[in-house]
C-alpha positions as protocol buffer text, in pm:
chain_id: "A"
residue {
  index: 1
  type: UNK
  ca { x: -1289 y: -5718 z: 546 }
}
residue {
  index: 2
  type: UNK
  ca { x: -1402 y: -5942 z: 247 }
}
residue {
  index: 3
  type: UNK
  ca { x: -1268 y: -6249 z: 122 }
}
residue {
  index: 4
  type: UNK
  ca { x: -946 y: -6101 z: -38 }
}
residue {
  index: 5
  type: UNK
  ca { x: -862 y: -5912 z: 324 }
}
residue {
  index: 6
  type: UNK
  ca { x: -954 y: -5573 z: 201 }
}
residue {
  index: 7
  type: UNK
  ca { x: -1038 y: -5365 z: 484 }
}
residue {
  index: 8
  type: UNK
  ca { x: -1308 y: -5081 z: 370 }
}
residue {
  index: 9
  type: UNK
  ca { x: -1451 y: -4837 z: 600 }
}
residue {
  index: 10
  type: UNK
  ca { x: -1838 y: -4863 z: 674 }
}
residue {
  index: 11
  type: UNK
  ca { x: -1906 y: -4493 z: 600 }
}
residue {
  index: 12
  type: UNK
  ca { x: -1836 y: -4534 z: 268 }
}
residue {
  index: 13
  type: UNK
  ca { x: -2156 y: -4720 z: 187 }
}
residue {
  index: 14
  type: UNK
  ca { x: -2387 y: -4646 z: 500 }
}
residue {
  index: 15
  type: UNK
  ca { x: -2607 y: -4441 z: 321 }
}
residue {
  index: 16
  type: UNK
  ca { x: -2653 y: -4742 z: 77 }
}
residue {
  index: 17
  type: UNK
  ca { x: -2721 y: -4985 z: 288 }
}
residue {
  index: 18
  type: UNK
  ca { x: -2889 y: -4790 z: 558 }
}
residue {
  index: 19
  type: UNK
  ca { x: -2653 y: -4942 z: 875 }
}
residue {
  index: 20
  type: UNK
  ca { x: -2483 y: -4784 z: 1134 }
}
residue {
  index: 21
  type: UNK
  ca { x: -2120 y: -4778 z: 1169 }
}
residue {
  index: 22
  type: UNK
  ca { x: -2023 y: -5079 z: 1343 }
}
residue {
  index: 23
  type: UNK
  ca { x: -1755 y: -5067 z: 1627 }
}
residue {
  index: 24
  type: UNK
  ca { x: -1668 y: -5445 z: 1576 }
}
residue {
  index: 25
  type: UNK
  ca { x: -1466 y: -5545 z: 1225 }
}
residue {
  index: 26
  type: UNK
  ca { x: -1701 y: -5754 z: 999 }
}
residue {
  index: 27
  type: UNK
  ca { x: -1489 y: -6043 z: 807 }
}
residue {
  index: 28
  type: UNK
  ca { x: -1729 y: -6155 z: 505 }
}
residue {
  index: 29
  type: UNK
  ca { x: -1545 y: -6474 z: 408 }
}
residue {
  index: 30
  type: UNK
  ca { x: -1829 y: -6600 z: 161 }
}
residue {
  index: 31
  type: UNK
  ca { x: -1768 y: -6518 z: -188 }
}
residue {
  index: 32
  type: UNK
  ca { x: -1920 y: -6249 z: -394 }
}
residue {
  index: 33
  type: UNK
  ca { x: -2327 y: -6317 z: -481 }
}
residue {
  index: 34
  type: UNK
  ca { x: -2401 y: -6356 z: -838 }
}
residue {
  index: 35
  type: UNK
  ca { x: -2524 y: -6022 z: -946 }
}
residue {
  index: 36
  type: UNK
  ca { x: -2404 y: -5758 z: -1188 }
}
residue {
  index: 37
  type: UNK
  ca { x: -2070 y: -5766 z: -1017 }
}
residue {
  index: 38
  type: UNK
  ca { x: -1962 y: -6079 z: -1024 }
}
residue {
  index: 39
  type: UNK
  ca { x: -1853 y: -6048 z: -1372 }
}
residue {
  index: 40
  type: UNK
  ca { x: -1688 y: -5764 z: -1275 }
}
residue {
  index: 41
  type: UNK
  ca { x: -1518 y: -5969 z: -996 }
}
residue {
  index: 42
  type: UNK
  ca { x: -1400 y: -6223 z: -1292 }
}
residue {
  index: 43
  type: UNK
  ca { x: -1248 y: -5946 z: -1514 }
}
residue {
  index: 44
  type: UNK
  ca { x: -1016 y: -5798 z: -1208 }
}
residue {
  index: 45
  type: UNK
  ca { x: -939 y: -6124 z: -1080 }
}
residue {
  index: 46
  type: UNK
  ca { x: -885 y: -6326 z: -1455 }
}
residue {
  index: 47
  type: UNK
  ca { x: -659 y: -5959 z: -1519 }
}
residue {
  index: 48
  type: UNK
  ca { x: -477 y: -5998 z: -1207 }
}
residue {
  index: 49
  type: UNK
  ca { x: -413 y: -6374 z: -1328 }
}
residue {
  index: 50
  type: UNK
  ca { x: -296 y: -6317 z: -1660 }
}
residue {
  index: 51
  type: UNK
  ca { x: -59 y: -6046 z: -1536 }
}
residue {
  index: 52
  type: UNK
  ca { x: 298 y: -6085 z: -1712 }
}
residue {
  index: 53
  type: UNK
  ca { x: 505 y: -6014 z: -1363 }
}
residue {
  index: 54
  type: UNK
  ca { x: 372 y: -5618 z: -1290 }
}
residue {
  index: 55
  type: UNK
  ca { x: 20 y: -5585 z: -1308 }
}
residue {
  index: 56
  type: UNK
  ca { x: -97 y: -5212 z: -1413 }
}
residue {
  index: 57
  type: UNK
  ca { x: -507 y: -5146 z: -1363 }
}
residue {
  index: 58
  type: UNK
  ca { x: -686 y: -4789 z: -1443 }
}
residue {
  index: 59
  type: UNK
  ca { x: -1024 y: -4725 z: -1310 }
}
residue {
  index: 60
  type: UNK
  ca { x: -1223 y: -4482 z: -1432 }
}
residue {
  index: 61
  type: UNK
  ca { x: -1470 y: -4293 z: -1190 }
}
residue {
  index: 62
  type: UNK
  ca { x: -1320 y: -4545 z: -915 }
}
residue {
  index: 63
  type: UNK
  ca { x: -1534 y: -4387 z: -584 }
}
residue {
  index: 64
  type: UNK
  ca { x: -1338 y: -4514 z: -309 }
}
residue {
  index: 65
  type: UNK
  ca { x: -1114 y: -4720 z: -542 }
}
residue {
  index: 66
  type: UNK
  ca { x: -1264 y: -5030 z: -460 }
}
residue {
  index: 67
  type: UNK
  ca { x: -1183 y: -5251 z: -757 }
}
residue {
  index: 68
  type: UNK
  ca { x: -833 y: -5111 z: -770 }
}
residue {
  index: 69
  type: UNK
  ca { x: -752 y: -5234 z: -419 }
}
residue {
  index: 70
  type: UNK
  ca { x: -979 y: -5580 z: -504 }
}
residue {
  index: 71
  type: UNK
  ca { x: -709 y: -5588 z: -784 }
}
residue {
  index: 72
  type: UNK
  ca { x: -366 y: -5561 z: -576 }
}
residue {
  index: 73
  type: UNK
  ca { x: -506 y: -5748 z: -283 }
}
residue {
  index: 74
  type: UNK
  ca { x: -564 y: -6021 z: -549 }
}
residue {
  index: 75
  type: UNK
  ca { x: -184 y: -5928 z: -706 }
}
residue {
  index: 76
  type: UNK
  ca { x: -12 y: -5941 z: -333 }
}
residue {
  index: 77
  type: UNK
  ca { x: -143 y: -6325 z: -283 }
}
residue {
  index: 78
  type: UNK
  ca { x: -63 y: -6433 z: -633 }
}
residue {
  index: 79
  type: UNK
  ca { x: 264 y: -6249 z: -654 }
}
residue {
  index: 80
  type: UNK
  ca { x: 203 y: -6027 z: -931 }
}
residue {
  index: 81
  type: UNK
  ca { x: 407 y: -5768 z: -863 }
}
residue {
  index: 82
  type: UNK
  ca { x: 501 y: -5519 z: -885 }
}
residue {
  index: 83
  type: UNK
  ca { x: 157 y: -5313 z: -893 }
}
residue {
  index: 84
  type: UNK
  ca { x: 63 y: -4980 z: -1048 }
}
residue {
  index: 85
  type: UNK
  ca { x: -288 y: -4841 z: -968 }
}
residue {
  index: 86
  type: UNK
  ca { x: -421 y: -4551 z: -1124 }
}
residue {
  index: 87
  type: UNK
  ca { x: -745 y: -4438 z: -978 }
}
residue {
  index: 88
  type: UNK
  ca { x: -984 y: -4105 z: -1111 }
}
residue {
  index: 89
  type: UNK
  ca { x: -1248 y: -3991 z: -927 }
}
residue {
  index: 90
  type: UNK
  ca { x: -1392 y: -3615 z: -940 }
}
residue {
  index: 91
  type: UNK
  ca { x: -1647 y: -3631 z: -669 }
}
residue {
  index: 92
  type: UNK
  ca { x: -1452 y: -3507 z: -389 }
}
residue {
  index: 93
  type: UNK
  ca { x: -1502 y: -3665 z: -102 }
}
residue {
  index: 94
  type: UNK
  ca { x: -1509 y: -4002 z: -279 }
}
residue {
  index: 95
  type: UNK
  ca { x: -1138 y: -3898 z: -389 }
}
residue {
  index: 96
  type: UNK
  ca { x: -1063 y: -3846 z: -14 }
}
residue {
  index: 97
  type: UNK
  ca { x: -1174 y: -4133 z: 89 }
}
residue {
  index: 98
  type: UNK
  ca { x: -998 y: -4354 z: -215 }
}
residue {
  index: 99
  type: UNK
  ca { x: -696 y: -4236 z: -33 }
}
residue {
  index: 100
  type: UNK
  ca { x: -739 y: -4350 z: 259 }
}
residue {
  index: 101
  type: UNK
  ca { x: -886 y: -4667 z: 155 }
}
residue {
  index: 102
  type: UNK
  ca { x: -536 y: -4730 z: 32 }
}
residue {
  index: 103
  type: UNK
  ca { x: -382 y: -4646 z: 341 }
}
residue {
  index: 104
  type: UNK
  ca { x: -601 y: -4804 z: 546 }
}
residue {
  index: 105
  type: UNK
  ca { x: -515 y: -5156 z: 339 }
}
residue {
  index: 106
  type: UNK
  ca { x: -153 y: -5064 z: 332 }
}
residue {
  index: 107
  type: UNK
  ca { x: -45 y: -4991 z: -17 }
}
residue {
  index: 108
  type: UNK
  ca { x: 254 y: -4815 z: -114 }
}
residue {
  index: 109
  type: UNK
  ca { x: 211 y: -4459 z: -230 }
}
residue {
  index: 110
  type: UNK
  ca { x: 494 y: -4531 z: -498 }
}
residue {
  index: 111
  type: UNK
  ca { x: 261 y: -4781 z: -692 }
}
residue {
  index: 112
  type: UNK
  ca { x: -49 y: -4533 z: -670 }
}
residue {
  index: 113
  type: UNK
  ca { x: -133 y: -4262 z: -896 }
}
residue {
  index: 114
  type: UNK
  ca { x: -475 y: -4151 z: -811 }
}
residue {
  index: 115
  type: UNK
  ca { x: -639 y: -3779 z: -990 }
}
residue {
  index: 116
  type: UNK
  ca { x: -915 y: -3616 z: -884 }
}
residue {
  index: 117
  type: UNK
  ca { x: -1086 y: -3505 z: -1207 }
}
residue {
  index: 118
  type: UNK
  ca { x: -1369 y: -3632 z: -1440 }
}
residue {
  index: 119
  type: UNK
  ca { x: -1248 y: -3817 z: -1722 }
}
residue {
  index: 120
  type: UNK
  ca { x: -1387 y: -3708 z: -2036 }
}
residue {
  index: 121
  type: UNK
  ca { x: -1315 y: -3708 z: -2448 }
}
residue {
  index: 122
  type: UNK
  ca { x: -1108 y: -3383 z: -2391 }
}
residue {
  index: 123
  type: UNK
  ca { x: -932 y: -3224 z: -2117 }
}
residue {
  index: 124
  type: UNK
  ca { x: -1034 y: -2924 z: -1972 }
}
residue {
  index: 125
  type: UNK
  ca { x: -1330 y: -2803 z: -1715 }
}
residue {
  index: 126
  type: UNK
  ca { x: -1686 y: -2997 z: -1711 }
}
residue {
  index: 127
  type: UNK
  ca { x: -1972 y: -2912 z: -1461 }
}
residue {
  index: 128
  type: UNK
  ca { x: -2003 y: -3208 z: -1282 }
}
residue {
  index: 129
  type: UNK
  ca { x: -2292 y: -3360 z: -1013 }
}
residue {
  index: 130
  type: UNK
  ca { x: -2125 y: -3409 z: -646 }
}
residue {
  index: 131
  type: UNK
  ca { x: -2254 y: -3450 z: -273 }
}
residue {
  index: 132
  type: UNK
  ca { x: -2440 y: -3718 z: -83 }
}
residue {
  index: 133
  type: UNK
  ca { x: -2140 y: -3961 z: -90 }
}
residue {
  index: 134
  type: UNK
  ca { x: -2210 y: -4210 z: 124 }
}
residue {
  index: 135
  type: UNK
  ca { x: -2549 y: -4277 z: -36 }
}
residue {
  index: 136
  type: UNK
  ca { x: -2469 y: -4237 z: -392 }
}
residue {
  index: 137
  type: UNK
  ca { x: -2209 y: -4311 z: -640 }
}
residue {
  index: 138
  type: UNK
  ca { x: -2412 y: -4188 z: -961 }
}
residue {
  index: 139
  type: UNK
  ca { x: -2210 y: -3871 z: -1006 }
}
residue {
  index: 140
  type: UNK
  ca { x: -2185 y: -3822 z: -1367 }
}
residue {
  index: 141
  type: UNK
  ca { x: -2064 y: -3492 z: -1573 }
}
residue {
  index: 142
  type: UNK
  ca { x: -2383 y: -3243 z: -1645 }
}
residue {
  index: 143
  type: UNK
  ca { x: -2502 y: -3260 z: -2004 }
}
residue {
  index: 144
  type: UNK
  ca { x: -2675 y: -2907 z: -1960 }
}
residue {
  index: 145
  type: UNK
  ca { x: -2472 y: -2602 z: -2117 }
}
residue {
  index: 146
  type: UNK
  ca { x: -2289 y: -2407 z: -1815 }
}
residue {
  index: 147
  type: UNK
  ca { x: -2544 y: -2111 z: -1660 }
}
residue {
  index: 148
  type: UNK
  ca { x: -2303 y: -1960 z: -1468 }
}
residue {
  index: 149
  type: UNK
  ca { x: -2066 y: -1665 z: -1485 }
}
residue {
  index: 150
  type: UNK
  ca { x: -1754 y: -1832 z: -1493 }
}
residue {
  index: 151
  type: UNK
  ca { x: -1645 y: -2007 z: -1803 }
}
residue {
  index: 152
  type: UNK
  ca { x: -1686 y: -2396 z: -1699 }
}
residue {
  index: 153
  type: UNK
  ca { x: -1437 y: -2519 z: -1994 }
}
residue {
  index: 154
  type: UNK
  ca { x: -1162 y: -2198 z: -2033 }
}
residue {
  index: 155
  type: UNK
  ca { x: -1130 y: -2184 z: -1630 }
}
residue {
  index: 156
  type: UNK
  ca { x: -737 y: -2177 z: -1550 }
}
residue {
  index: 157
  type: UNK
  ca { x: -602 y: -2478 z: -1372 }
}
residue {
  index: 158
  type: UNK
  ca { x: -529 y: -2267 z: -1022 }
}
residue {
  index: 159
  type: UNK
  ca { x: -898 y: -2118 z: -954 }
}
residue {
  index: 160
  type: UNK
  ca { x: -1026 y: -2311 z: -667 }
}
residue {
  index: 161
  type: UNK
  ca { x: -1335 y: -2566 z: -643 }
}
residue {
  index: 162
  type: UNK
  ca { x: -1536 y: -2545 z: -356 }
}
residue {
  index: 163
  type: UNK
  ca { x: -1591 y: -2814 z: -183 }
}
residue {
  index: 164
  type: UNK
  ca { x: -1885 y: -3017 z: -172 }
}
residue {
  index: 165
  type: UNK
  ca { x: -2096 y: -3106 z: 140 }
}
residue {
  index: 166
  type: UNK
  ca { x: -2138 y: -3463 z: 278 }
}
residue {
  index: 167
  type: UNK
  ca { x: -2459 y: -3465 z: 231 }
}
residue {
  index: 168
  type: UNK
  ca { x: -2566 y: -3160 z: -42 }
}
residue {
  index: 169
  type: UNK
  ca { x: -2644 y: -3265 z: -390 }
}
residue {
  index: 170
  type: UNK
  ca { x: -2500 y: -2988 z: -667 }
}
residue {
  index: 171
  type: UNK
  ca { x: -2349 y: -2910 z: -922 }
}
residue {
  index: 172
  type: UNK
  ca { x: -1987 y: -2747 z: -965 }
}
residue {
  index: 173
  type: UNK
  ca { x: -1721 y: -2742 z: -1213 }
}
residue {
  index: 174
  type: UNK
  ca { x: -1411 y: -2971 z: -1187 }
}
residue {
  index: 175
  type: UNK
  ca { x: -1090 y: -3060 z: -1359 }
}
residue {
  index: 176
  type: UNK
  ca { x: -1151 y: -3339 z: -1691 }
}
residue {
  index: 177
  type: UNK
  ca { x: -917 y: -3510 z: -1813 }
}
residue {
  index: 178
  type: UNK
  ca { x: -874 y: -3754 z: -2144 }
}
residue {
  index: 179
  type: UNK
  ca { x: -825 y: -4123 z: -2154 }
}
residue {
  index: 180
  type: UNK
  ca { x: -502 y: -4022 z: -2388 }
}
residue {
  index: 181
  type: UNK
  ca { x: -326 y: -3802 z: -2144 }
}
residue {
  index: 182
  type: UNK
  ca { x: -307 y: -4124 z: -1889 }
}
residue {
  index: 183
  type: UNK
  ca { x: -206 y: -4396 z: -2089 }
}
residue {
  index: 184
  type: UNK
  ca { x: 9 y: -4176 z: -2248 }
}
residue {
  index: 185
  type: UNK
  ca { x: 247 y: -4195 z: -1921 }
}
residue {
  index: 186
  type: UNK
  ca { x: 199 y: -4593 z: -1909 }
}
residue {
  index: 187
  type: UNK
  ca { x: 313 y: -4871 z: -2114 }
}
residue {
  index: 188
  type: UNK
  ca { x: 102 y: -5199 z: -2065 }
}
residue {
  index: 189
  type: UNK
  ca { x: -237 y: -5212 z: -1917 }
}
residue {
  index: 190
  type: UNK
  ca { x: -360 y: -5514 z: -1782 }
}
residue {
  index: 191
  type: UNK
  ca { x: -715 y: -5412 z: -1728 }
}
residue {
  index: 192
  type: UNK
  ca { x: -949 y: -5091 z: -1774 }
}
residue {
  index: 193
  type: UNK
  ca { x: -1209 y: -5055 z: -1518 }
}
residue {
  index: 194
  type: UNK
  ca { x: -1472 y: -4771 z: -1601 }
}
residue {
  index: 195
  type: UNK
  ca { x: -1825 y: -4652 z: -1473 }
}
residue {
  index: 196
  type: UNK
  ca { x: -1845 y: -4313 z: -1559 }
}
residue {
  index: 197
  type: UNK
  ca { x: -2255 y: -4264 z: -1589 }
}
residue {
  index: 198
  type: UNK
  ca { x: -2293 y: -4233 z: -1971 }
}
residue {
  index: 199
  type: UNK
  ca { x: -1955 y: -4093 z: -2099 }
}
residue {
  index: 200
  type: UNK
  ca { x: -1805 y: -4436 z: -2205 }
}
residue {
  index: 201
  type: UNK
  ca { x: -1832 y: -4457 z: -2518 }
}
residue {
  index: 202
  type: UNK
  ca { x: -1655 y: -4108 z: -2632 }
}
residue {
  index: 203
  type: UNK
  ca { x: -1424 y: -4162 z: -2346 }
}
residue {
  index: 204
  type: UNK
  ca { x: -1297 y: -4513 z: -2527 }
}
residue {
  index: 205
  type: UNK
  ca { x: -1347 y: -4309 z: -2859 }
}
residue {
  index: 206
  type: UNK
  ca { x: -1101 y: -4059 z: -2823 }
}
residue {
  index: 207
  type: UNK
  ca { x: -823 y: -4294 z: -2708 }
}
residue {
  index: 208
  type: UNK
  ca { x: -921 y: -4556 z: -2963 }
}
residue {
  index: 209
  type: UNK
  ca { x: -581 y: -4562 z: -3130 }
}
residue {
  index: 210
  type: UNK
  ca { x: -373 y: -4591 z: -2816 }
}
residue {
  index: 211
  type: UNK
  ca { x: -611 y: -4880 z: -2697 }
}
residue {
  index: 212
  type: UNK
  ca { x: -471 y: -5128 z: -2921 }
}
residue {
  index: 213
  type: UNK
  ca { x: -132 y: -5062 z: -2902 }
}
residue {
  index: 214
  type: UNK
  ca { x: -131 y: -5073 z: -2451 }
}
residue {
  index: 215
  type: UNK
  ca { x: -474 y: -5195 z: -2295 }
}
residue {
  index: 216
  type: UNK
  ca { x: -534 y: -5604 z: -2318 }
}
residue {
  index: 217
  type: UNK
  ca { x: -909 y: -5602 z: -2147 }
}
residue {
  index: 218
  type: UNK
  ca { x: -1138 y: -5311 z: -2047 }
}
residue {
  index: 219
  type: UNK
  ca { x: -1439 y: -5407 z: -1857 }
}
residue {
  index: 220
  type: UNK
  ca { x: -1751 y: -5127 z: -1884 }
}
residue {
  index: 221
  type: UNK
  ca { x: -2026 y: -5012 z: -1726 }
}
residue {
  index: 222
  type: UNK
  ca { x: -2286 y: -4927 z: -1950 }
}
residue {
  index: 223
  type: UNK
  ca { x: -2565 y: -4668 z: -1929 }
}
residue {
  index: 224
  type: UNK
  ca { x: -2770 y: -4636 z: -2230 }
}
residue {
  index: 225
  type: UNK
  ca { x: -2832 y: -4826 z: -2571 }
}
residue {
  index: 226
  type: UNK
  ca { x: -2686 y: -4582 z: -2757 }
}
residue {
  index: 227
  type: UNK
  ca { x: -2333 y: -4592 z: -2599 }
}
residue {
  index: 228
  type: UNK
  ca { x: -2363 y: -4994 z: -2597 }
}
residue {
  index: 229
  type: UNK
  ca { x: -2404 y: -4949 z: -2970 }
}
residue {
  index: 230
  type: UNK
  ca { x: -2124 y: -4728 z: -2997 }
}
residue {
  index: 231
  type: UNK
  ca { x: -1901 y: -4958 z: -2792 }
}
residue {
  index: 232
  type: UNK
  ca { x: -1994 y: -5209 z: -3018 }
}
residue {
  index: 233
  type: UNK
  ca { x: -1879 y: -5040 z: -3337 }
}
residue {
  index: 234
  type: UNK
  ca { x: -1552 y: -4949 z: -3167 }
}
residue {
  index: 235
  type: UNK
  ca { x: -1416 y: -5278 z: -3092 }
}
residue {
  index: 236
  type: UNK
  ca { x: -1538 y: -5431 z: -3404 }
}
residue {
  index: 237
  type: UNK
  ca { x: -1309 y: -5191 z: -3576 }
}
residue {
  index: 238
  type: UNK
  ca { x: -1056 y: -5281 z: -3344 }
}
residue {
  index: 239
  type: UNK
  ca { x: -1113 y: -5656 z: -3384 }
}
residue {
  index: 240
  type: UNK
  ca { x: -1084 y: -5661 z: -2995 }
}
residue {
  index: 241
  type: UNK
  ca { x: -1247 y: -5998 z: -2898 }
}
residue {
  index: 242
  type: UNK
  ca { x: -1591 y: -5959 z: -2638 }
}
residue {
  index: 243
  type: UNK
  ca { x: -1609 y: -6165 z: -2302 }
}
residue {
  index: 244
  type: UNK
  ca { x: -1933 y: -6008 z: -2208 }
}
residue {
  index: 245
  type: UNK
  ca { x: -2235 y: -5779 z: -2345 }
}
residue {
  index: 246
  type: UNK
  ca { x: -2577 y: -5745 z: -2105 }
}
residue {
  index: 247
  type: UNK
  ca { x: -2754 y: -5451 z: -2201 }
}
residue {
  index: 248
  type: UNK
  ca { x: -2846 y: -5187 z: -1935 }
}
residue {
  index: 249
  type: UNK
  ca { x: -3173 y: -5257 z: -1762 }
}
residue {
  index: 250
  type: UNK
  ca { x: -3218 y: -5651 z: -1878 }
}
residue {
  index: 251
  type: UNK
  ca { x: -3288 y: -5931 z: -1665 }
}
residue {
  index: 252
  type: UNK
  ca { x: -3050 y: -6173 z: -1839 }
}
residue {
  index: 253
  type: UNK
  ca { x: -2975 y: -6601 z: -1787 }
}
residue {
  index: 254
  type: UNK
  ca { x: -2571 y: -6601 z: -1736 }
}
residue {
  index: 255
  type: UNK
  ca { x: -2357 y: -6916 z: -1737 }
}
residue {
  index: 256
  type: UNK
  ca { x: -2361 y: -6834 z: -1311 }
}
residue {
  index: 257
  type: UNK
  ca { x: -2721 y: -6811 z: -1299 }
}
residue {
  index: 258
  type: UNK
  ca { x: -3027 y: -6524 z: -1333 }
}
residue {
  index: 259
  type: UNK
  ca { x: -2885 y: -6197 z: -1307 }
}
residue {
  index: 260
  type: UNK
  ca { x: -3075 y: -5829 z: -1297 }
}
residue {
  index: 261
  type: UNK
  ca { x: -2842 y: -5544 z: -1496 }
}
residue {
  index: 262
  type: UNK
  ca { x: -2873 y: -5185 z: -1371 }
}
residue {
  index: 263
  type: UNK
  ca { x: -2624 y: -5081 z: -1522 }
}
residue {
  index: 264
  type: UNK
  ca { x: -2517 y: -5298 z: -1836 }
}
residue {
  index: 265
  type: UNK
  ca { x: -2213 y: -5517 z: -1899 }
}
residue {
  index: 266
  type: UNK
  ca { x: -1944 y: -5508 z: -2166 }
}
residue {
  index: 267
  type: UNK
  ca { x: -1600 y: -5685 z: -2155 }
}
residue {
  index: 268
  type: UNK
  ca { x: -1308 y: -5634 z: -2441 }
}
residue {
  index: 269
  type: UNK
  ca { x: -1020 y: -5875 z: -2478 }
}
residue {
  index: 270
  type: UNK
  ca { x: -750 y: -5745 z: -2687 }
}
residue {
  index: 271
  type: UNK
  ca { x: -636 y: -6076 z: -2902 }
}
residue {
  index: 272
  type: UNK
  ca { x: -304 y: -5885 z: -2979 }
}
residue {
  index: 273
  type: UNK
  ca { x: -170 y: -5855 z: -2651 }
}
């Protein structure tokens, strides 16, 4: 349980941080350290915040949905509600466990929404990298043309995916779908939450005009200069005003001390909404 009360299931990181399961609860009370997540941290919570009554949150390749349920924990004890989480993961047992991650913290099944696909520019079929969940949560769409002899993109939307095992690392084809077909059944967004391994910036690209008119902040995990760039271009033409921009790989002096980026760090404030 951390400091919000979110309860989150040990297996879900075990094979991160190497520890057995424990049979007694854990309650971290200390807040989060400052690392490459804190700012994340200050973009959910600031969102929750700034809510207008109903907070509404997407997360893009959102594992176990742990910022989403960061997000309403932080809604329930500053009564922005009502809450509407929308959570897409592809790698399949991460999308399992994202369920029960909300059940386990009690959220009502009427405020989720929660699709287990890739997201991508287009809809469709992408071959996608799953397995070894509990140890890794760098599953990212394959940029290698499809081998097989099933058509990856042309598939129809009944033929089965296998599922993955727990602990097998391969590669299989899964549902995508576009950045446009889910906001198109919202209205305002408070906050976009993605990490989606290198797809970001054509993700944001193909939804660019319906990102003005509904999202107010997007917070981004970046992968590579040339999607930072890209991102950058974007919301200049938007005029969209930037919080934060840490390149990938950069050991950089933040206003909350020293921080080490893996990944990097952009955040977008929409000035018009």
């Amino acid at each position: 349980m951390n400091f919000l009360g979110v309860r989150t299931r040990d297996e879900f990181i075990a094979g991160m941080t190497g520890a057995s399961p424990s049979l007694n609860p854990q309650v971290q009370t200390v807040l989060p350290s400052v690392d490459e997540e804190y700012l994340e941290w200050i973009d959910v919570l600031e969102a929750v915040v700034g809510g207008n009554g109903a907070f509404t949150m997407i997360e893009l390749g959102a594992g176990w949905g742990r910022w989403l349920m960061n997000a309403a924990a932080a809604a329930r004890a500053s009564d922005r509600l009502p809450v509407h989480l929308v959570g897409v993961e592809a790698e399949p047992t991460h999308f399992r466990w994202m369920q029960q991650h909300f059940e386990d913290n009690d959220v009502d099944e009427g405020s989720l929404t929660l699709i287990e696909a890739a997201v991508a520019a287009q809809a469709g079929w992408v071959r996608f990298h799953v397995g070894d969940p509990s140890a890794w949560y760098g599953q990212a769409i394959d940029p290698n043309p499809h081998t097989g002899t099933s058509p990856s993109v042309d598939r129809p939307a009944a033929f089965p995916v296998a599922p993955a095992s727990r602990d097998e690392r391969r590669i299989i084809d899964v549902r995508a779908v576009s950045l446009q077909s889910i906001l198109g059944g919202l209205g305002r967004v408070d906050l976009i939450d993605l990490d989606v391994q290198g797809a970001e910036a054509e993700v944001l690209e193909s939804a660019e005009t319906m990102l003005s008119g509904q999202v107010k902040r997007v917070h981004i995990g970046t992968h590579s200069a040339e999607n930072e760039r890209r991102l950058h271009e974007l919301f200049a033409r938007l005029r969209w005003t930037n919080l934060n921009d840490y390149q990938c790989g950069a050991e950089v002096e933040t206003p909350w001390g020293c921080v080490s980026f893996q990944d990097g760090v952009q955040t977008w404030l929409n000035p018009t909404l």
